[in-house]
FIBA-459650 format. One line per 4 residues: number of its first residue (from 0); for each residue x, y, z of N, C-alpha, C. Coordinates in steps of 0.001 Angstrom, whole numbers, plus 524288, in hexadecimal, padded with zeros to 5 digits. Layout:
NUM> X:Y:Z:X:Y:Z:X:Y:Z  ... $
This chain:
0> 6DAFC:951AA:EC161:6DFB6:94EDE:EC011:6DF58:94D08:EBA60  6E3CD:94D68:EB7B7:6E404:94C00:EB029:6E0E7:94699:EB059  6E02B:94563:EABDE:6DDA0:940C1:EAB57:6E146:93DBB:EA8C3  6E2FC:93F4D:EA721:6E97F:93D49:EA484:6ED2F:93E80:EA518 $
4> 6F161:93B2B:EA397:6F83F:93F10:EA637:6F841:942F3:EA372  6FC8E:945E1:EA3ED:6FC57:94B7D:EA217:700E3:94849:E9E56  7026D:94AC8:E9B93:7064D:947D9:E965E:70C1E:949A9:E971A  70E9B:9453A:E97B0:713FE:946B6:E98BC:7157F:94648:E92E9 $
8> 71B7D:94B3F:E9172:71D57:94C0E:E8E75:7206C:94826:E8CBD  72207:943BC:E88EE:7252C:9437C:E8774:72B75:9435B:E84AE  72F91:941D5:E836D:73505:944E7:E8177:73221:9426E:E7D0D  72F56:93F57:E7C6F:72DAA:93EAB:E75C0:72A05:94246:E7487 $
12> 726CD:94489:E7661:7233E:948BF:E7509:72437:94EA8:E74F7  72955:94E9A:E7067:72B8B:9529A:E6F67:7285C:955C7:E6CE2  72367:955F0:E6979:71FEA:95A7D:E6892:71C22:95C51:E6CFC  71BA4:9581D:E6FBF:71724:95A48:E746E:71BA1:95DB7:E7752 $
16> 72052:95C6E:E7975:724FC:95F65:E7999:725C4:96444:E79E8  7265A:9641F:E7510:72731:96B28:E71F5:722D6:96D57:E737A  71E48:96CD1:E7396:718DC:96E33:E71EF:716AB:97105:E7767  717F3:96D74:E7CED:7163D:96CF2:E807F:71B52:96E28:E86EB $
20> 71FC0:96E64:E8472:724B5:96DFF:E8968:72543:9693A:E8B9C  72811:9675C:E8D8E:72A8E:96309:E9045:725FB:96267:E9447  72442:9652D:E9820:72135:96318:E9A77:71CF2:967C6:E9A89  7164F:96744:E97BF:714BE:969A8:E97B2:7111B:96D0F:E9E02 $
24> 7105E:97056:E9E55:70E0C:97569:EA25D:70867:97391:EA390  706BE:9736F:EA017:7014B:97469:EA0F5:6FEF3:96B37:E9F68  6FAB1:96B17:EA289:6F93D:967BD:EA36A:6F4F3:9655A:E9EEC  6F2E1:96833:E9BF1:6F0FE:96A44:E964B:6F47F:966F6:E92FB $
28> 6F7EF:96794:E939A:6FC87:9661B:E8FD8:6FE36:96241:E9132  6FE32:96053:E9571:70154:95AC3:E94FA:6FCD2:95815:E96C8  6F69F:95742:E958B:6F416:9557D:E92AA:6F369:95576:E8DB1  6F305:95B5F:E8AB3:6F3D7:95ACD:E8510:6F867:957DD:E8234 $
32> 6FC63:9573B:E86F4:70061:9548A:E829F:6FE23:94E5D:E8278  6FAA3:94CFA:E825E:6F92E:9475A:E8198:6F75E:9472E:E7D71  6F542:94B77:E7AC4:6F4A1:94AA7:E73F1:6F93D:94B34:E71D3  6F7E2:9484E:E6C3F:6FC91:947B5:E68A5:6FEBD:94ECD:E67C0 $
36> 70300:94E0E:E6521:705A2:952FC:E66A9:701E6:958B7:E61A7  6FF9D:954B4:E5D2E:6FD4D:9576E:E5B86:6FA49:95A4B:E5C98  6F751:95825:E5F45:6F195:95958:E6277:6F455:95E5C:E6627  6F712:95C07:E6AA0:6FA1C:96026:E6CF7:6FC55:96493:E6B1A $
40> 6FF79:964F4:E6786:7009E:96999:E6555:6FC5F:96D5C:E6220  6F8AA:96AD0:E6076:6F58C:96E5B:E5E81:6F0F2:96FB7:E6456  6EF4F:96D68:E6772:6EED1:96E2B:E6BF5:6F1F1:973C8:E6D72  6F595:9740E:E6EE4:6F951:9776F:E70C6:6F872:97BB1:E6DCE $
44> 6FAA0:979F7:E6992:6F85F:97E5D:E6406:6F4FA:98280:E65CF  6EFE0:980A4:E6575:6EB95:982A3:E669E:6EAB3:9864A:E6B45  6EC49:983EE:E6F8F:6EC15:98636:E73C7:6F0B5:98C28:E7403  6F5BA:989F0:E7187:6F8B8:98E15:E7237:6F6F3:992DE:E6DDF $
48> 6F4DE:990C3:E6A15:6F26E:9944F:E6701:6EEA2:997DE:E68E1  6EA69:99752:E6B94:6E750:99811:E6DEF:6E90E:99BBB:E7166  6EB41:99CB6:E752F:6EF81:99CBC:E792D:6F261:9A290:E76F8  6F635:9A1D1:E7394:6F92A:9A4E0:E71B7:6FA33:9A69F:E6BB8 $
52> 6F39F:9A5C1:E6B0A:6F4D9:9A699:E63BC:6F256:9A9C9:E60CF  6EE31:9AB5E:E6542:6E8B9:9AD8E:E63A2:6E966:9B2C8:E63D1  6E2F8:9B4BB:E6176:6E245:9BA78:E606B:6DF0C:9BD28:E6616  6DF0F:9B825:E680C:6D79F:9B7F2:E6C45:6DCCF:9BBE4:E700D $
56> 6D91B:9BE5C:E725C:6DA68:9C103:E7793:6DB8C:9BC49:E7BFC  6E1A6:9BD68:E7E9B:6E1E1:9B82D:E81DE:6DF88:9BAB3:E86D6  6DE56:9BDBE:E8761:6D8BE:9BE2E:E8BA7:6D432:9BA65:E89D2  6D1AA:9BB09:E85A6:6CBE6:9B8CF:E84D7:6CDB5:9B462:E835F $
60> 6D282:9B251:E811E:6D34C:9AB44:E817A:6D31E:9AA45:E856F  6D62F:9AD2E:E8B48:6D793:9A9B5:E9028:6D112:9A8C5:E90D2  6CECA:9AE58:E92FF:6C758:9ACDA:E93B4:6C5C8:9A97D:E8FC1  6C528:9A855:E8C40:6C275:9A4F5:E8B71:6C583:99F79:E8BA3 $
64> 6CAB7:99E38:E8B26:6CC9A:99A43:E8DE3:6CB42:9973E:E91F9  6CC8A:99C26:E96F9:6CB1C:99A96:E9BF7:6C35A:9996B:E9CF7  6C16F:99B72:E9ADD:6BAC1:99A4D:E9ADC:6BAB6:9964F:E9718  6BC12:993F2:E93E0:6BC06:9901A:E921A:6BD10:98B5E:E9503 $
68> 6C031:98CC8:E977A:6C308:988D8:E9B56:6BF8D:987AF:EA025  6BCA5:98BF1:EA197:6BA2C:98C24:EA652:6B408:9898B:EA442  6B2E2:98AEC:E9F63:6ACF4:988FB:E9EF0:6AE49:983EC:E9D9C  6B41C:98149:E9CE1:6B4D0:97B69:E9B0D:6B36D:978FB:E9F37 $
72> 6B67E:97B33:EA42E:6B77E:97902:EA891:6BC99:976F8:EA8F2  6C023:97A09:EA6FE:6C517:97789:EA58A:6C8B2:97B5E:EAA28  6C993:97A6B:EB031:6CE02:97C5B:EB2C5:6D15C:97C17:EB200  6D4BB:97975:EB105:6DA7D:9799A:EAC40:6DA24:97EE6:EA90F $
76> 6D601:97E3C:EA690:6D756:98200:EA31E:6D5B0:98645:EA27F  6D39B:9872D:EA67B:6D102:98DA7:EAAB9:6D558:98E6D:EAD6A  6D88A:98B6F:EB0F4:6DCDC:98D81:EB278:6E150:98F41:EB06C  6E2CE:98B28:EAB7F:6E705:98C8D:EA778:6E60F:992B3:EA6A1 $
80> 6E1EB:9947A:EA213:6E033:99900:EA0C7:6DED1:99D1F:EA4F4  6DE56:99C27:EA8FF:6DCEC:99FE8:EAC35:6E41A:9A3C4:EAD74  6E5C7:99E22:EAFD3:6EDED:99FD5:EAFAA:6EE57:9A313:EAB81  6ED49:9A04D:EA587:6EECE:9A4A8:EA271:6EC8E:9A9F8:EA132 $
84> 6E5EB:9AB6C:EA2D1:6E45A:9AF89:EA333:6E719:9B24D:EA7E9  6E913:9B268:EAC7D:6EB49:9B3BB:EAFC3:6EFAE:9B590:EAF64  6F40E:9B4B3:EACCA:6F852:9B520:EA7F2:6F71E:9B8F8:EA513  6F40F:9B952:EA2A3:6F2B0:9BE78:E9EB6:6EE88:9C12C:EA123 $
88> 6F006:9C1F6:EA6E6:6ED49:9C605:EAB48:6E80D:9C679:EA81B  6E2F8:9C23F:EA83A:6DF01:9C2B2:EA7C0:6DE00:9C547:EAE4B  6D89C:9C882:EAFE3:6D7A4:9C9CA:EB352:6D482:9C49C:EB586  6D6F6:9C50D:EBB1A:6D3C1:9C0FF:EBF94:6CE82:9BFB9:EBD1B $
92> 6CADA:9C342:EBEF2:6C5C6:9C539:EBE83:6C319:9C0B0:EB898  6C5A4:9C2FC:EB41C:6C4D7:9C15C:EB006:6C665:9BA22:EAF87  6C9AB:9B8D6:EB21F:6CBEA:9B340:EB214:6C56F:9B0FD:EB5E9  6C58A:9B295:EB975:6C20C:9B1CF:EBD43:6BA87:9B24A:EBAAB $
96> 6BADC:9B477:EB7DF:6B6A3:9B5B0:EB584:6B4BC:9B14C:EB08C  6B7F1:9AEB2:EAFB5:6B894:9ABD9:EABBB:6B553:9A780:EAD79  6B5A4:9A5D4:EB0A4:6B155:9A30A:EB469:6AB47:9A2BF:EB2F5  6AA28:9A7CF:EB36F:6A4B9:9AAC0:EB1D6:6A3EA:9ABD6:EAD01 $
100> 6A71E:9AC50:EA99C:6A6A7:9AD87:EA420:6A5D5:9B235:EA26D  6A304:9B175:E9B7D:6A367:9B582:E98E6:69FAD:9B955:E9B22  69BB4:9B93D:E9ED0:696C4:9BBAE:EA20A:69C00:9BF03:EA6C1  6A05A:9BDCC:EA867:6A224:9C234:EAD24:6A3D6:9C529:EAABD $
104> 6A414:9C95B:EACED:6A31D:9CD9A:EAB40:6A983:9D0C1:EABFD  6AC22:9CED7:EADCB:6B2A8:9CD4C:EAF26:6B3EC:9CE92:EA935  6B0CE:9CC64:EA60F:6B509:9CD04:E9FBB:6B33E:9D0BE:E9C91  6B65B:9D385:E99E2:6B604:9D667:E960A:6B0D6:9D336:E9101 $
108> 6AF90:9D92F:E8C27:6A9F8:9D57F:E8977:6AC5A:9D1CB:E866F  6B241:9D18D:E83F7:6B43A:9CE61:E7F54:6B5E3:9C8C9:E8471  6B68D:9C984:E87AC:6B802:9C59B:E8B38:6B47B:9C2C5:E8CB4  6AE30:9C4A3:E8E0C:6A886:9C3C9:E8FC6:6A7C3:9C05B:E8A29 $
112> 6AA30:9C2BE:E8493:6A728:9C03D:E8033:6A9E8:9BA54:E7E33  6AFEE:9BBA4:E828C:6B3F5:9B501:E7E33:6B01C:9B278:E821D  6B047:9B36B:E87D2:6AE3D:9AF67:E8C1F:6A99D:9ADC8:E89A0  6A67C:9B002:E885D:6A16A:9ADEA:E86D8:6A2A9:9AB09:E81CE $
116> 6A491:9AC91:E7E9B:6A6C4:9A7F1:E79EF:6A80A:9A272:E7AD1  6AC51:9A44D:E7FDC:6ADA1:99EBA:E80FE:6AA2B:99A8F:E8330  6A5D5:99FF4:E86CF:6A09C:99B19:E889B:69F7C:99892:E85BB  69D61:999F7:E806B:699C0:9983F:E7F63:69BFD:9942C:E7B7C $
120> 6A0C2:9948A:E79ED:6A5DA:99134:E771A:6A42E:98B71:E7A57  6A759:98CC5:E7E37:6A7B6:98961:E823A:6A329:98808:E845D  69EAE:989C9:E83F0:699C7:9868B:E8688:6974C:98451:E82D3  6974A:98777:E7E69:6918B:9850F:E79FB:695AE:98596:E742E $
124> 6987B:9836F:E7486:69D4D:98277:E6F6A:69F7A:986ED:E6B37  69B45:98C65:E6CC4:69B78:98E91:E692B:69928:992B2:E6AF1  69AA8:998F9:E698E:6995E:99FAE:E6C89:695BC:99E92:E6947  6902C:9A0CF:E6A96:68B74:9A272:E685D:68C39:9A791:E650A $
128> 6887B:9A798:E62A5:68915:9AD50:E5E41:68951:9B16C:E5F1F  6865A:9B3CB:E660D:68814:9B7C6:E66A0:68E2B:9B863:E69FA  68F7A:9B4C8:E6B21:694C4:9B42A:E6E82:699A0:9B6EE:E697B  697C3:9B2F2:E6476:69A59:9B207:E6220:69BC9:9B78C:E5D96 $
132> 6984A:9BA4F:E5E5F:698C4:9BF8E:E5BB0:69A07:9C20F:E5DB3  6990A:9C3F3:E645E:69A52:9C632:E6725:69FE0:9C5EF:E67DB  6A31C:9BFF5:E688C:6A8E5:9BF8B:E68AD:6ABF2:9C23F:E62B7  6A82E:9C102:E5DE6:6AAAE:9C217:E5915:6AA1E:9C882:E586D $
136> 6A81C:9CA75:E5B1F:6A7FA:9D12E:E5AA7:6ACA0:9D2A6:E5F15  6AE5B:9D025:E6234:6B37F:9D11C:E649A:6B9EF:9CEA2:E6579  6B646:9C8CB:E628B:6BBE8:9C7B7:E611F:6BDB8:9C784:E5AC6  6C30F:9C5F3:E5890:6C2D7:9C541:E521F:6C1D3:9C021:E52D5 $
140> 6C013:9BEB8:E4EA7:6C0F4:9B927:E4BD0:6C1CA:9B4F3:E4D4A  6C6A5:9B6B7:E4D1D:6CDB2:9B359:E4F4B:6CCED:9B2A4:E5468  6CB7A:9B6B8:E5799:6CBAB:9B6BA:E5E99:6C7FE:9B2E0:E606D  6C3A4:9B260:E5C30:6BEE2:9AD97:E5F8E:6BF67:9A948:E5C26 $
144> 6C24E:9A925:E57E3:6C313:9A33A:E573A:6C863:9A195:E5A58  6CB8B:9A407:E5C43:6CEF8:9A3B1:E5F8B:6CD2A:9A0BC:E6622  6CA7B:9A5FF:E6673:6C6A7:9A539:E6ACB:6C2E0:99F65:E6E55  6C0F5:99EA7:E67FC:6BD38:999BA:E66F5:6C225:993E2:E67C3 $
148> 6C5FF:995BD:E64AF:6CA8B:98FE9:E64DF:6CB33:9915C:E6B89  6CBCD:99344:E6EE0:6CFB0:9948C:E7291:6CAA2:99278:E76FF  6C7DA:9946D:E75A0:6C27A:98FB1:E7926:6C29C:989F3:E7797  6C0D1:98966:E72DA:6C187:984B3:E7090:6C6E9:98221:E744B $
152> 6CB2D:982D2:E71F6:6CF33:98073:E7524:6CEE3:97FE8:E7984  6CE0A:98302:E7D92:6CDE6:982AC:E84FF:6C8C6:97FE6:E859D  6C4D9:97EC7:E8204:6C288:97A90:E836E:6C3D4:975A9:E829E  6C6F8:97443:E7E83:6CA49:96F79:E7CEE:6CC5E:96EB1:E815A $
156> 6D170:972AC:E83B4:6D4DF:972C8:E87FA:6D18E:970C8:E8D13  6CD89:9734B:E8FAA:6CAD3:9736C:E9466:6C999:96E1E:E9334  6C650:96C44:E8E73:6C436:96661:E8E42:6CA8E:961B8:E8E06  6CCE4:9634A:E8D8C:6D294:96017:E8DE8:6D521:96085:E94BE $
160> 6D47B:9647C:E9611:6D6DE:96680:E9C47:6D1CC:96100:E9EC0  6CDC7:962E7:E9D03:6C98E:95F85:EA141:6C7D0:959C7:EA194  6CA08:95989:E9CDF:6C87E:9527D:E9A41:6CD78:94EF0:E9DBB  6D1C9:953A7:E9CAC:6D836:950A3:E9EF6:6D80B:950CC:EA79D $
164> 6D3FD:95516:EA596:6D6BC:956AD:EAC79:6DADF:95987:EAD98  6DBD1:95C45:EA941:6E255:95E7B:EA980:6E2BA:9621E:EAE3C  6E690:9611A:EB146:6E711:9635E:EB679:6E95A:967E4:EB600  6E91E:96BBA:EB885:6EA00:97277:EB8CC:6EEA0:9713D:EBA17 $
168> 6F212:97510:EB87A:6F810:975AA:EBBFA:6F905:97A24:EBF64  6F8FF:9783D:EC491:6F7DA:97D78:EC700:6FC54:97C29:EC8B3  6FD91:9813C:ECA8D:70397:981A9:ECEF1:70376:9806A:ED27B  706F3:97C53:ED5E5:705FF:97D6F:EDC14:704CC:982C2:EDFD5 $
C-alpha cells in the first residue's frame, strides 16, 4: 500500500496538466506529480526520451529494463515493462528467462551481452572491462551510452516505486 497519497491534480496545476492529463494512468505519476513541476517535467523528459528517442534496439532496452527492475526488486516495474515487452511480441520464453539472466540460454549473444551489462551496472555500479569491450564491439557508442542512461534511470524509477510503495494497477 503507497506510503503517501497519490497526488491529486489540481485546476491550478495547469503545467502538471498539460504535461501529465487530467487524471494521470499510471501510479508512477501521480506520485511523481509531488515534485515541483520542474523536477517533473524533466523527469518525464527523460523517461519519454528513453522510451521513444533512442538509437538502442527497443528489444535490448525492454531486457535490460525489465532485469533491472528484477535485480532492484522493483514489481511495479517488472510488471509495467514486462506489458510493454508483450506489446512488441517479445517471445514468452525470453520475458520468462529474464528471471535467470544473462547465463539462459533463451537469448540471443548481443542479448546474453546488454543482460550482462546491466548485471554488472546494476550490481557493482559499473560493466567490467571485459563486459565492456565486448558490448562496445557490438554496440555503437550512442547505443551503450544510451543503454547505460536507460539502466541508470529504472534504477532511479525501481528505487522511487519501492521507497513510495507505489501500487501496481492491475485490472479487475
Amino acid at each position: 500500500m503507497v506510503r503517501i497519497p497519490y497526488y491529486e491534480l489540481k485546476d491550478t496545476d495547469t503545467d502538471k496538466t498539460a504535461l501529465l492529463g487530467r487524471a494521470p494512468k499510471l501510479n508512477v505519476m501521480r506520485i511523481m506529480a509531488h515534485a515541483t513541476y520542474p523536477v517533473l517535467e524533466g523527469f518525464v523528459g527523460l523517461v519519454a526520451s528513453i522510451l521513444g528517442a533512442g538509437r538502442l534496439d527497443p528489444s535490448l532496452r525492454e531486457l535490460a529494463i525489465i532485469r533491472t527492475g528484477i535485480l532492484c526488486g522493483s514489481e511495479y516495474e517488472v510488471f509495467q515493462h514486462t506489458k510493454m515487452a508483450r506489446r512488441m511480441a517479445m517471445p514468452e520464453e525470453k520475458i520468462e528467462a529474464l528471471s535467470v539472466g544473462s547465463s539462459s540460454p533463451a537469448f540471443t549473444d548481443v542479448e546474453r551481452l546488454v543482460l550482462k551489462f546491466t548485471e554488472e551496472i546494476v550490481l557493482n555500479r559499473k560493466a567490467g572491462e571485459e563486459t565492456f569491450r565486448a558490448v562496445e564491439a557490438r554496440l555503437s557508442h550512442e547505443e551503450m551510452v544510451e543503454l547505460t542512461i536507460a539502466i541508470g534511470c529504472y534504477v532511479m524509477v525501481s528505487s522511487l516505486l519501492m521507497t513510495f510503495e507505489v501500487d501496481i494497477e492491475r485490472k479487475p
